[in-house]
CHARMM-style PDB file with segment names, atoms N, HN, CA, C and O in Angstrom:
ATOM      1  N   UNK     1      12.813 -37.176 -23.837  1.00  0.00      PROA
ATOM      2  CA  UNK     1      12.416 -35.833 -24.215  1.00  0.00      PROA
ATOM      3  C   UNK     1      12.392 -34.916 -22.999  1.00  0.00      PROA
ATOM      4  O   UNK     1      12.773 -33.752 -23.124  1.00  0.00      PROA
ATOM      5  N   UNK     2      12.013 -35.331 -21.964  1.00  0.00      PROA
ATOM      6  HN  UNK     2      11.704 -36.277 -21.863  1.00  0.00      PROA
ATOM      7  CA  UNK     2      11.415 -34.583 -20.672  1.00  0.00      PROA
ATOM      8  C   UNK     2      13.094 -34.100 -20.188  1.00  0.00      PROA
ATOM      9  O   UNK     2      13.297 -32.990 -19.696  1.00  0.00      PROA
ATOM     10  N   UNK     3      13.990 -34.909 -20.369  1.00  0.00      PROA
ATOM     11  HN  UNK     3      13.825 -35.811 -20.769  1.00  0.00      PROA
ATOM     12  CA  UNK     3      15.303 -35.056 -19.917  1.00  0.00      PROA
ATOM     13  C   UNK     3      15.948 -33.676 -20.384  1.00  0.00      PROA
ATOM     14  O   UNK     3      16.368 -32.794 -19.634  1.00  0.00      PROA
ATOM     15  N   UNK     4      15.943 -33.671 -21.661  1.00  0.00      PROA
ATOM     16  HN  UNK     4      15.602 -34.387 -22.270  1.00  0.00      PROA
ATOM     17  CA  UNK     4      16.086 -32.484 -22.805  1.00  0.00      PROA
ATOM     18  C   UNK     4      15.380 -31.224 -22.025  1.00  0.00      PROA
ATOM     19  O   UNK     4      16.254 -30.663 -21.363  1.00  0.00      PROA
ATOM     20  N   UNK     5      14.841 -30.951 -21.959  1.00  0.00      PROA
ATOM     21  HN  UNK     5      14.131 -31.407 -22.497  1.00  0.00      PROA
ATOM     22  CA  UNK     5      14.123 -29.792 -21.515  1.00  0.00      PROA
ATOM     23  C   UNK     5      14.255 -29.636 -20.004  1.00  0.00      PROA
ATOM     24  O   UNK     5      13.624 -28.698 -19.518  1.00  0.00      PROA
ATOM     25  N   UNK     6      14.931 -30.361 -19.226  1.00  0.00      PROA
ATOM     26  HN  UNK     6      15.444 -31.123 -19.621  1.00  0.00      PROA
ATOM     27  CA  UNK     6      15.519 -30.224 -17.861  1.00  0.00      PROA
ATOM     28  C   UNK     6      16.911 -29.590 -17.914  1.00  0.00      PROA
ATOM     29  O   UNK     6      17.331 -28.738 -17.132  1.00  0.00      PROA
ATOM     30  N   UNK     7      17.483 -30.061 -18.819  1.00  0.00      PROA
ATOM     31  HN  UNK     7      17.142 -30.754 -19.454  1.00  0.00      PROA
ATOM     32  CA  UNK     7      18.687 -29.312 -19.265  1.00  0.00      PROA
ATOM     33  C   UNK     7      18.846 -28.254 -19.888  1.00  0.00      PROA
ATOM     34  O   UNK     7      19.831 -27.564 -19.623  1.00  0.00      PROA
ATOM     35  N   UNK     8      18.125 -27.936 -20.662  1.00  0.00      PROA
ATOM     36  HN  UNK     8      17.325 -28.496 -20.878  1.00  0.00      PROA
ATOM     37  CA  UNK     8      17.999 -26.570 -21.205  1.00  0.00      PROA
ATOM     38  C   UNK     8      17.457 -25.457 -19.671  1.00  0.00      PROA
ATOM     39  O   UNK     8      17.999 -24.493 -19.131  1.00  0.00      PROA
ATOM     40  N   UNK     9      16.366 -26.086 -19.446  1.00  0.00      PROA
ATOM     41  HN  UNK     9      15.926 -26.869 -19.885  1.00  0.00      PROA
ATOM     42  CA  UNK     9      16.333 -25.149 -18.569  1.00  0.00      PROA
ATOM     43  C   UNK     9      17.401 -24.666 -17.142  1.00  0.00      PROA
ATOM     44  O   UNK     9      17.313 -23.758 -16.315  1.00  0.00      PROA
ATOM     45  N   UNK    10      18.151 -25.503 -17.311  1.00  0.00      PROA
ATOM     46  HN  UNK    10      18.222 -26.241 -17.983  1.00  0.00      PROA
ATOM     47  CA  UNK    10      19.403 -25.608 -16.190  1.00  0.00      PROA
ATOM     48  C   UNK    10      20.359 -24.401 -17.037  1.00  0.00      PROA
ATOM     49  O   UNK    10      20.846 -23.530 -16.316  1.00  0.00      PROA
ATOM     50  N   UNK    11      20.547 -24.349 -18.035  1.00  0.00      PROA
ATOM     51  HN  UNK    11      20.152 -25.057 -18.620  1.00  0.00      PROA
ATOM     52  CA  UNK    11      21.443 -23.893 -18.949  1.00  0.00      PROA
ATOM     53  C   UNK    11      21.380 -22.605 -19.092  1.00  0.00      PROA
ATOM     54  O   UNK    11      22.334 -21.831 -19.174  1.00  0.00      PROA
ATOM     55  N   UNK    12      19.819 -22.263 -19.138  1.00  0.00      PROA
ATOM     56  HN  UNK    12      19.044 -22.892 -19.071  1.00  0.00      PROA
ATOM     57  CA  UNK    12      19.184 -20.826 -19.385  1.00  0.00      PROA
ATOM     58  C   UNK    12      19.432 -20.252 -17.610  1.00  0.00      PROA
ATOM     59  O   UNK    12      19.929 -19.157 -17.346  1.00  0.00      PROA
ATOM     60  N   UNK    13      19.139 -20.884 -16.949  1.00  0.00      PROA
ATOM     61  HN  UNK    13      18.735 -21.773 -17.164  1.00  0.00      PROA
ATOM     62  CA  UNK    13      19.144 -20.198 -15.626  1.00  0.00      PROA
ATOM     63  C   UNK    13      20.578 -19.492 -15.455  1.00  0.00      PROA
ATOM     64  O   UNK    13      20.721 -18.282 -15.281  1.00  0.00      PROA
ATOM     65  N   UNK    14      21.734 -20.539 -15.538  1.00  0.00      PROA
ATOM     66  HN  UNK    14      21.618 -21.522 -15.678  1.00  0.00      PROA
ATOM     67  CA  UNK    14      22.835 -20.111 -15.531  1.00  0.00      PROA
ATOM     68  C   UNK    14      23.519 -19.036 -16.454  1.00  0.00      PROA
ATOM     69  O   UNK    14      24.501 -18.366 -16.135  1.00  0.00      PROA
ATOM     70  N   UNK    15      22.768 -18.975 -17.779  1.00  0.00      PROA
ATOM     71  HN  UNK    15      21.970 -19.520 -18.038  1.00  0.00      PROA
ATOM     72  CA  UNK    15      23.106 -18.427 -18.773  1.00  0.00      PROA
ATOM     73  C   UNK    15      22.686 -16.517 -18.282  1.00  0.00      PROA
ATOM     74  O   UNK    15      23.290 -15.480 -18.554  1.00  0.00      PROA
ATOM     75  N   UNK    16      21.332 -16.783 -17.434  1.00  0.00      PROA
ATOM     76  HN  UNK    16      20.841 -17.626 -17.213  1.00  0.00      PROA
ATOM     77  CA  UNK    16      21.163 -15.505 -16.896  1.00  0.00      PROA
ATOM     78  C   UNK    16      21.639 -14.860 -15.393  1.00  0.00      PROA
ATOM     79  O   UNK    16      21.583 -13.705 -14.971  1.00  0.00      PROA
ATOM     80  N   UNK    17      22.051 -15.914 -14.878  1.00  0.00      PROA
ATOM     81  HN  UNK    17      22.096 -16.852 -15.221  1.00  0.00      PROA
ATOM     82  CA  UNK    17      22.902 -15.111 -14.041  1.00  0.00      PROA
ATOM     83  C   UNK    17      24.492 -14.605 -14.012  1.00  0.00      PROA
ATOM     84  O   UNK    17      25.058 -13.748 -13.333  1.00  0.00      PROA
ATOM     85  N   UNK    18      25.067 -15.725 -15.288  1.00  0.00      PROA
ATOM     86  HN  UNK    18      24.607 -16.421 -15.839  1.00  0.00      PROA
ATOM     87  CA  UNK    18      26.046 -15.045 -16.035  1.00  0.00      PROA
ATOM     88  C   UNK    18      25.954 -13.691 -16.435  1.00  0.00      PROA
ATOM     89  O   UNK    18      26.787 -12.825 -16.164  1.00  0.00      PROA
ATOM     90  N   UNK    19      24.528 -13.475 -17.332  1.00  0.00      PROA
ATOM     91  HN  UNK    19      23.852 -14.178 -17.553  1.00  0.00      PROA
ATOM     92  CA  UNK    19      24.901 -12.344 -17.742  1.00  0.00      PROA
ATOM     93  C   UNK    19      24.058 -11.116 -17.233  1.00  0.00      PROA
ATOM     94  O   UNK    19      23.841 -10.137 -17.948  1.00  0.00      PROA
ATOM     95  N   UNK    20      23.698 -11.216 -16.217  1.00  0.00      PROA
ATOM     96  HN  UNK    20      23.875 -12.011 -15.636  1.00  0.00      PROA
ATOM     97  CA  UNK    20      23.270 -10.505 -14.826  1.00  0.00      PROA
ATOM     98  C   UNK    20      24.760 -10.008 -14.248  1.00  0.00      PROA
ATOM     99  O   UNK    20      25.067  -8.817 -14.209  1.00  0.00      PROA
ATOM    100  N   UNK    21      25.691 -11.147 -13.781  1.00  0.00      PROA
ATOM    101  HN  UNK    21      25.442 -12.114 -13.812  1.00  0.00      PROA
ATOM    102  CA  UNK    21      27.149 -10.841 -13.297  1.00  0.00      PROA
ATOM    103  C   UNK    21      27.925 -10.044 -13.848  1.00  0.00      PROA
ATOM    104  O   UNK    21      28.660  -9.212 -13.316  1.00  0.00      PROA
ATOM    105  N   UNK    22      27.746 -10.334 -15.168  1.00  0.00      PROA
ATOM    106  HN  UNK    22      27.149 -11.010 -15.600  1.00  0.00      PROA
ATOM    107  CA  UNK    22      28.313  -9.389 -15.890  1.00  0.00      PROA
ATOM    108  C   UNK    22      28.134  -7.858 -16.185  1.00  0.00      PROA
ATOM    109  O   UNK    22      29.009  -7.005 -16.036  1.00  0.00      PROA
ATOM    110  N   UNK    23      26.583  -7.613 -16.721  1.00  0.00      PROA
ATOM    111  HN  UNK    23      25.873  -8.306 -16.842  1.00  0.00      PROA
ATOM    112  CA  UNK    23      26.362  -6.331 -16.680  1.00  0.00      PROA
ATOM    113  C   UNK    23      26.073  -5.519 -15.169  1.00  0.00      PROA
ATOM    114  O   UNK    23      25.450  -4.470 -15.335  1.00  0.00      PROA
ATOM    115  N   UNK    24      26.394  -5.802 -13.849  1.00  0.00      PROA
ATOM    116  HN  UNK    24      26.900  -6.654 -13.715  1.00  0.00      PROA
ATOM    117  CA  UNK    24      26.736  -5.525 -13.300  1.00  0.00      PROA
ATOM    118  C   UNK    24      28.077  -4.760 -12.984  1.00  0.00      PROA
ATOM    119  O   UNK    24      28.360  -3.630 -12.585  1.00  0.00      PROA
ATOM    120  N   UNK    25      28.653  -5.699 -13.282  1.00  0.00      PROA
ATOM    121  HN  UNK    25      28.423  -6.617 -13.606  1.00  0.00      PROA
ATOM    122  CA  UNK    25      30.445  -5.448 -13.594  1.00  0.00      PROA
ATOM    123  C   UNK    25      31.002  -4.206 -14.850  1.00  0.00      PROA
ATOM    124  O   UNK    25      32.042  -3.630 -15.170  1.00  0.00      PROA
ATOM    125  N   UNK    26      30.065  -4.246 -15.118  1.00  0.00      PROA
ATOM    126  HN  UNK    26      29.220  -4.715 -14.858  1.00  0.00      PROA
ATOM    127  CA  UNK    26      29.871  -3.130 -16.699  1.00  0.00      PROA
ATOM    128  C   UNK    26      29.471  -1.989 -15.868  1.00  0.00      PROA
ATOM    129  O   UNK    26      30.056  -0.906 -15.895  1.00  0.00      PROA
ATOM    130  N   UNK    27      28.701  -2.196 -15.305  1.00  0.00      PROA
ATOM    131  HN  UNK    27      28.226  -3.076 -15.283  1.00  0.00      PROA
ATOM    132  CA  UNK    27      27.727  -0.948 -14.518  1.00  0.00      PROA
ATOM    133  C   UNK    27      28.621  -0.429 -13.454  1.00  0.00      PROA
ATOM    134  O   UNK    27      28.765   0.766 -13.196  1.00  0.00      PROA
ATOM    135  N   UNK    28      29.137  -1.295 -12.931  1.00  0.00      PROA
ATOM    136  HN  UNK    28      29.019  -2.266 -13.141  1.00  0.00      PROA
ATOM    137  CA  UNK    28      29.911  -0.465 -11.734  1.00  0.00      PROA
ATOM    138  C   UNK    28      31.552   0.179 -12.151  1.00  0.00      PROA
ATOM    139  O   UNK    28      32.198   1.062 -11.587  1.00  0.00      PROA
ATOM    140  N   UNK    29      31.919  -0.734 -13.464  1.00  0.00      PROA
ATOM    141  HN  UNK    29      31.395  -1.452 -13.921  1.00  0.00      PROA
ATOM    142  CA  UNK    29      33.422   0.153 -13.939  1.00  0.00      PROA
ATOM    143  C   UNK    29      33.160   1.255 -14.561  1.00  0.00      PROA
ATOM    144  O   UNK    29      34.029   2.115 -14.712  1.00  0.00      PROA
ATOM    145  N   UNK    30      31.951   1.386 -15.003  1.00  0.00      PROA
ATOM    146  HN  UNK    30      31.246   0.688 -14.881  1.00  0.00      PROA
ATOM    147  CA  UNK    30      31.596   2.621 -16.003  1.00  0.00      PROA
ATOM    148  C   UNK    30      30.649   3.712 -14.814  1.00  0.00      PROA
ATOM    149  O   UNK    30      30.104   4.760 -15.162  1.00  0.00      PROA
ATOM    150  N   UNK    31      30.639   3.185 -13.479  1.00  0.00      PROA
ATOM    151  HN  UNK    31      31.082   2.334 -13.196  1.00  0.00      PROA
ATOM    152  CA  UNK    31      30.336   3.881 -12.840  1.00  0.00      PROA
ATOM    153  C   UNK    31      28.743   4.823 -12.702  1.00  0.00      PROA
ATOM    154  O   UNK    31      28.339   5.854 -12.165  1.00  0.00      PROA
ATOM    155  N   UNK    32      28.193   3.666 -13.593  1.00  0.00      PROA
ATOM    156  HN  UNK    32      28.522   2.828 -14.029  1.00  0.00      PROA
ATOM    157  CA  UNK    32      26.932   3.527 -13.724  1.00  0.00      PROA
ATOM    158  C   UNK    32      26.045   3.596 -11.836  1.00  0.00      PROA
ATOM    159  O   UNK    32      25.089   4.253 -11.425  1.00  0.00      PROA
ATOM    160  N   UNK    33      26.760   2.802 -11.303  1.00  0.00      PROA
ATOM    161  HN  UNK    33      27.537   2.268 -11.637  1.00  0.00      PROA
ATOM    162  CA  UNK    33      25.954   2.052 -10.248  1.00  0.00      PROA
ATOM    163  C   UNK    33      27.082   2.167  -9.181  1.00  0.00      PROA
ATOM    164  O   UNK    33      28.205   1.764  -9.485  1.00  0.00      PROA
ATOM    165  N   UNK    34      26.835   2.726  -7.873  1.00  0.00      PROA
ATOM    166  HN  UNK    34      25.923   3.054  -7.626  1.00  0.00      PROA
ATOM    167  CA  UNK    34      27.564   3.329  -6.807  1.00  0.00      PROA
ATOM    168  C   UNK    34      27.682   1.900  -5.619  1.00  0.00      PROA
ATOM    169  O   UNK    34      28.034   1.924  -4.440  1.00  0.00      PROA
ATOM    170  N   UNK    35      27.219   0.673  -6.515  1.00  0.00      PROA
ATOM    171  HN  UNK    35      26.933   0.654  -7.473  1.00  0.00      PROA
ATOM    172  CA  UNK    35      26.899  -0.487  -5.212  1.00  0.00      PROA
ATOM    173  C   UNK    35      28.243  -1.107  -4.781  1.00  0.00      PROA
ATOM    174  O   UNK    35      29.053  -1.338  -5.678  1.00  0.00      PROA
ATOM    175  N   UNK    36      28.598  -1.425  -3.406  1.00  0.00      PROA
ATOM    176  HN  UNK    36      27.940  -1.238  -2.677  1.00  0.00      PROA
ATOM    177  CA  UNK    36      29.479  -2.543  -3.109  1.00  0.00      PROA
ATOM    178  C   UNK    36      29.845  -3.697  -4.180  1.00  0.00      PROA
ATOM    179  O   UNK    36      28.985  -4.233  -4.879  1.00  0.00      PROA
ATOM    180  N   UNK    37      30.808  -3.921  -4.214  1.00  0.00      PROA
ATOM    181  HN  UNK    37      31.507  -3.485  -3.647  1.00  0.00      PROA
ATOM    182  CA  UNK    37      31.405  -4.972  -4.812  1.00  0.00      PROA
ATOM    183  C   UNK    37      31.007  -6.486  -4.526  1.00  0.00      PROA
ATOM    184  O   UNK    37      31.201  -7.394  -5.334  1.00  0.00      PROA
ATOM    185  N   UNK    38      30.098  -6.727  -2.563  1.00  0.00      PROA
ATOM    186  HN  UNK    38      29.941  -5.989  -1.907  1.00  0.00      PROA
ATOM    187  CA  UNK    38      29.645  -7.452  -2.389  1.00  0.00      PROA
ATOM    188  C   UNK    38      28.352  -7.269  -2.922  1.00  0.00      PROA
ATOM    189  O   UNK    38      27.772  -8.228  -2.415  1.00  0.00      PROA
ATOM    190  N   UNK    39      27.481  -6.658  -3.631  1.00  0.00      PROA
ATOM    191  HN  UNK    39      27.952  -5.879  -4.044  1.00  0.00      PROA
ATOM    192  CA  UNK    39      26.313  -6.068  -4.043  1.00  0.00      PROA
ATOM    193  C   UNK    39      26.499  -6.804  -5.508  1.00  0.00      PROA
ATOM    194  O   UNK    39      25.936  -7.762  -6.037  1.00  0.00      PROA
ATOM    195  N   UNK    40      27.482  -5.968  -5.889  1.00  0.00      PROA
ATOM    196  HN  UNK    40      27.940  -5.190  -5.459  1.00  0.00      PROA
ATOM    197  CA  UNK    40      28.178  -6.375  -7.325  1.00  0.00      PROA
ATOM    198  C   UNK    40      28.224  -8.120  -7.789  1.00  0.00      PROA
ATOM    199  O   UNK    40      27.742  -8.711  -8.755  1.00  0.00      PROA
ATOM    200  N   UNK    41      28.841  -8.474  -6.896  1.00  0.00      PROA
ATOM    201  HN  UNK    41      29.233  -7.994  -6.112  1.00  0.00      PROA
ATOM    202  CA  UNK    41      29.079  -9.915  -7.512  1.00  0.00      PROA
ATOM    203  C   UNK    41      28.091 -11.160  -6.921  1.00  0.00      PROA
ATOM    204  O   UNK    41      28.321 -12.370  -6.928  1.00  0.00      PROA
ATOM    205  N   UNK    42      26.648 -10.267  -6.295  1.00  0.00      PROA
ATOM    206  HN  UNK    42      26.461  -9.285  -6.290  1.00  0.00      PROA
ATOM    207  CA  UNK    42      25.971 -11.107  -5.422  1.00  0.00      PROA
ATOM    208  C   UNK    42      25.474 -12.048  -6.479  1.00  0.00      PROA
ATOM    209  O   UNK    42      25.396 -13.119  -5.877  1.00  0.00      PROA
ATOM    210  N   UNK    43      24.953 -12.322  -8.186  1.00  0.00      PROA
ATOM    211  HN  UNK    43      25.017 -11.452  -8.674  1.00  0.00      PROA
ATOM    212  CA  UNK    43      25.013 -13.141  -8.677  1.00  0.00      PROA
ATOM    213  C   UNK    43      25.980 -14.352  -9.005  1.00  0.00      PROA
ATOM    214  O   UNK    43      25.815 -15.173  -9.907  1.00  0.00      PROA
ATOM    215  N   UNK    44      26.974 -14.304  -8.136  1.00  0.00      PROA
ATOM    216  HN  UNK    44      27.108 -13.638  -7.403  1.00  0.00      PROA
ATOM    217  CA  UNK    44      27.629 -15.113  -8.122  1.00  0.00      PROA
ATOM    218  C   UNK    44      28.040 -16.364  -6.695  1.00  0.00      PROA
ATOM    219  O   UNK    44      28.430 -17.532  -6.712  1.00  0.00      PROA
ATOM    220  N   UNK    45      27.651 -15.219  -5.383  1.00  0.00      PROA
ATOM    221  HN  UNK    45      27.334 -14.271  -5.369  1.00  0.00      PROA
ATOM    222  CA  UNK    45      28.003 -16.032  -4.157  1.00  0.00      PROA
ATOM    223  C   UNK    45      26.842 -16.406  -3.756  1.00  0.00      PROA
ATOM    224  O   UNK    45      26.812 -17.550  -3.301  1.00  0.00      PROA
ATOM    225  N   UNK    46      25.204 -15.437  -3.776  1.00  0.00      PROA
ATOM    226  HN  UNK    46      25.228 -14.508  -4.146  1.00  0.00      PROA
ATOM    227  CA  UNK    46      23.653 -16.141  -3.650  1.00  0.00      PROA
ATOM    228  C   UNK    46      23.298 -17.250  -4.416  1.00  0.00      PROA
ATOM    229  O   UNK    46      22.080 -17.293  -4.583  1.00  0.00      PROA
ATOM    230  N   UNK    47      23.951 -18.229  -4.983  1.00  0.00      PROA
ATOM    231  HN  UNK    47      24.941 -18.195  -4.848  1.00  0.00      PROA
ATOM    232  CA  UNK    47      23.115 -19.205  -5.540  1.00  0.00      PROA
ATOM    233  C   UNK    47      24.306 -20.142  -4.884  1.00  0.00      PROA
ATOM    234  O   UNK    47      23.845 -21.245  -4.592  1.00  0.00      PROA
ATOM    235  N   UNK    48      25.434 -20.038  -4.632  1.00  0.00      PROA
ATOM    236  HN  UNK    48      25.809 -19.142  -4.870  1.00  0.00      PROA
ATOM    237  CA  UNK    48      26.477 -20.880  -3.804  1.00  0.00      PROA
ATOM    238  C   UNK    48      26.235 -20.770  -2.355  1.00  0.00      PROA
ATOM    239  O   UNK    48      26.606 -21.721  -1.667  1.00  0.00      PROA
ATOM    240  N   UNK    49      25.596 -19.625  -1.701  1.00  0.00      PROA
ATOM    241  HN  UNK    49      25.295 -18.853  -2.260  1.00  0.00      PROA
ATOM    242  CA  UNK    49      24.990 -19.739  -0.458  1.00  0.00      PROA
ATOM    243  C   UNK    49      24.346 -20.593  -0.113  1.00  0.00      PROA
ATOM    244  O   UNK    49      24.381 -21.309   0.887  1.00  0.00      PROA
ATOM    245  N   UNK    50      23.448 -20.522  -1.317  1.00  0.00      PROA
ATOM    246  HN  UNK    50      23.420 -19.940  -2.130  1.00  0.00      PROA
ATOM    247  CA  UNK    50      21.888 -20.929  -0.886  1.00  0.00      PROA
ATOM    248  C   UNK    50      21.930 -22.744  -1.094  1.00  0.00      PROA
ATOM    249  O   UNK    50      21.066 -23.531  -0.706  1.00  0.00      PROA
ATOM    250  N   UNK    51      23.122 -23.048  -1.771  1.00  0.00      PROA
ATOM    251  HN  UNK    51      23.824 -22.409  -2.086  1.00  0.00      PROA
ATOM    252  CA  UNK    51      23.056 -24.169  -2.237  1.00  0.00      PROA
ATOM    253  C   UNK    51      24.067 -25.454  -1.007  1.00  0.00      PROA
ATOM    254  O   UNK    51      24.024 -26.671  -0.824  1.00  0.00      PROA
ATOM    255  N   UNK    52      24.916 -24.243  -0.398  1.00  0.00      PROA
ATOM    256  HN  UNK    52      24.951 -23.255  -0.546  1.00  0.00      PROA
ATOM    257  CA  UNK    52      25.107 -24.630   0.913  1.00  0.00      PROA
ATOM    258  C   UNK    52      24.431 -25.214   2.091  1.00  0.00      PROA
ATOM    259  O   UNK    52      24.509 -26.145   2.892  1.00  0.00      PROA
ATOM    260  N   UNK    53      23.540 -23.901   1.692  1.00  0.00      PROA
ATOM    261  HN  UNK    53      23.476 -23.144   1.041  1.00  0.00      PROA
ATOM    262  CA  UNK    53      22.461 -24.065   3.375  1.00  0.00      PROA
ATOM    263  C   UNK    53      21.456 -25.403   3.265  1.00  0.00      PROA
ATOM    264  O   UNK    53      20.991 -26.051   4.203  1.00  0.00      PROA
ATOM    265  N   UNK    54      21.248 -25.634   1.690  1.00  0.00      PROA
ATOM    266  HN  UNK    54      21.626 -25.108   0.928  1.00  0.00      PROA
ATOM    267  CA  UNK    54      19.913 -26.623   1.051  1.00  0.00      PROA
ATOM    268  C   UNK    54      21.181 -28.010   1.428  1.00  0.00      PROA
ATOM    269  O   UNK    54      20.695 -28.954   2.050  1.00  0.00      PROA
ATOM    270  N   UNK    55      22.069 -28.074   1.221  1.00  0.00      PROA
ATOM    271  HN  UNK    55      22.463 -27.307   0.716  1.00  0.00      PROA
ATOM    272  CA  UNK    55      22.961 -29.079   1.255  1.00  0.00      PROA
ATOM    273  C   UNK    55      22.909 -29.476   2.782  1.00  0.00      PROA
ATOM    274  O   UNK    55      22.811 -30.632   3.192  1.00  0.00      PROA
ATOM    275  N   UNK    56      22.993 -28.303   3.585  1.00  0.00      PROA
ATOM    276  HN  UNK    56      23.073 -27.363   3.252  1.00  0.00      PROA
ATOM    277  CA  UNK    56      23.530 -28.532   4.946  1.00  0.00      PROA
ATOM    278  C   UNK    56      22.323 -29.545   6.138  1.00  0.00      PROA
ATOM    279  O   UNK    56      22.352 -30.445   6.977  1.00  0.00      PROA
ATOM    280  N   UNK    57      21.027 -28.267   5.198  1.00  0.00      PROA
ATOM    281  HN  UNK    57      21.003 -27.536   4.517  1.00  0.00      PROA
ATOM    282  CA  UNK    57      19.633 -28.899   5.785  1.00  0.00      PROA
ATOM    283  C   UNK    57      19.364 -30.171   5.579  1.00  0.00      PROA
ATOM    284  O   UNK    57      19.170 -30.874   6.571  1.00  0.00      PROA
ATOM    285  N   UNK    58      19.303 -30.666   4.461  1.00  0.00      PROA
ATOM    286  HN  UNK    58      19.460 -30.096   3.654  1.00  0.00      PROA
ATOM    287  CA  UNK    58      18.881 -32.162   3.798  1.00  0.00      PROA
ATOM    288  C   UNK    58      20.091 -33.054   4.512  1.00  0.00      PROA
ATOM    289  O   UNK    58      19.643 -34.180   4.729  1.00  0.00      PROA
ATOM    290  N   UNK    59      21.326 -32.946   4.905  1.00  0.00      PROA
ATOM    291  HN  UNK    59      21.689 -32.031   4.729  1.00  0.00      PROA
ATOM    292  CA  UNK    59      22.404 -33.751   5.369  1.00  0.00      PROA
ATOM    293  C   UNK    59      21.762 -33.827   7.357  1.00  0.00      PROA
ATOM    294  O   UNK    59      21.872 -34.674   8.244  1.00  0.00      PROA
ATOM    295  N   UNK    60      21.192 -32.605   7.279  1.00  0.00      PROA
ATOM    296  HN  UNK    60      21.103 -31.917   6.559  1.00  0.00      PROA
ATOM    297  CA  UNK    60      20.899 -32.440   9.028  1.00  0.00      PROA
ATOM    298  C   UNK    60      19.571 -33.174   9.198  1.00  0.00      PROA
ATOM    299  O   UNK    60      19.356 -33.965  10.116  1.00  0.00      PROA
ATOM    300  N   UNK    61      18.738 -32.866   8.289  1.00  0.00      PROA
ATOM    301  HN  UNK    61      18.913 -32.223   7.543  1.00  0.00      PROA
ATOM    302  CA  UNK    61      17.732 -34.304   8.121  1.00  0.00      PROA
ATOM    303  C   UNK    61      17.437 -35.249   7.388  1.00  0.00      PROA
ATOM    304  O   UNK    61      16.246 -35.401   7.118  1.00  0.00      PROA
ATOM    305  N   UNK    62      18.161 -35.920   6.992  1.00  0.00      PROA
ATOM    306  HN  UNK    62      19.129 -35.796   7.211  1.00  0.00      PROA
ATOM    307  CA  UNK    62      19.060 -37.142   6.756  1.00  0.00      PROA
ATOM    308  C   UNK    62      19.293 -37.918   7.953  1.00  0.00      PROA
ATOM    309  O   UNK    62      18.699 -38.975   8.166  1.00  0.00      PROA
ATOM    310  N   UNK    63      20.462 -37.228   9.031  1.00  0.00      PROA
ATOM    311  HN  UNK    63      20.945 -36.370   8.858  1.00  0.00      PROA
ATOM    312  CA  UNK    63      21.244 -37.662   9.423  1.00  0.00      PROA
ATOM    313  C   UNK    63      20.331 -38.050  11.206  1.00  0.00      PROA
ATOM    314  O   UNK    63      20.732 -38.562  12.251  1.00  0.00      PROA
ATOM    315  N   UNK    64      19.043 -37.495  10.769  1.00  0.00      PROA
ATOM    316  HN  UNK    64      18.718 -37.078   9.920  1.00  0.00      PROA
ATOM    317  CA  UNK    64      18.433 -37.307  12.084  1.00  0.00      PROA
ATOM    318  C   UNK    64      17.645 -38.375  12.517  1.00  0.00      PROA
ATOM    319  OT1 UNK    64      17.082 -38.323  13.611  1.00  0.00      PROA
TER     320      UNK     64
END
């Protein structure tokens, strides 16, 4: 059961930064929103950053 509800909540997270990415992308073709394109698609490269750096740390102490 506990398993179930780890996954959903994995699902929903992603499900909202999908559609965070998106209405962004809405906002800036319709010229809603004057932001960078790196501004724009930051729901997409901040959670691949961050998942880098968490990767990089735990391998650097690990390895120590």
């Amino acid at each position: 059961m506990k398993n179930k509800d780890k996954n959903k909540n994995i699902t929903i997270n992603g499900l909202g930064s999908t559609l965070l990415l998106v209405a962004f992308i809405v906002l800036k073709l319709c010229h809603v929103i004057e932001w960078s394109w790196i501004w724009v698609l930051a729901p997409l490269w901040i959670p691949f950053v961050l998942t880098v750096i968490i990767v990089a740390v735990v391998a650097i102490w690990v390895n120590r």
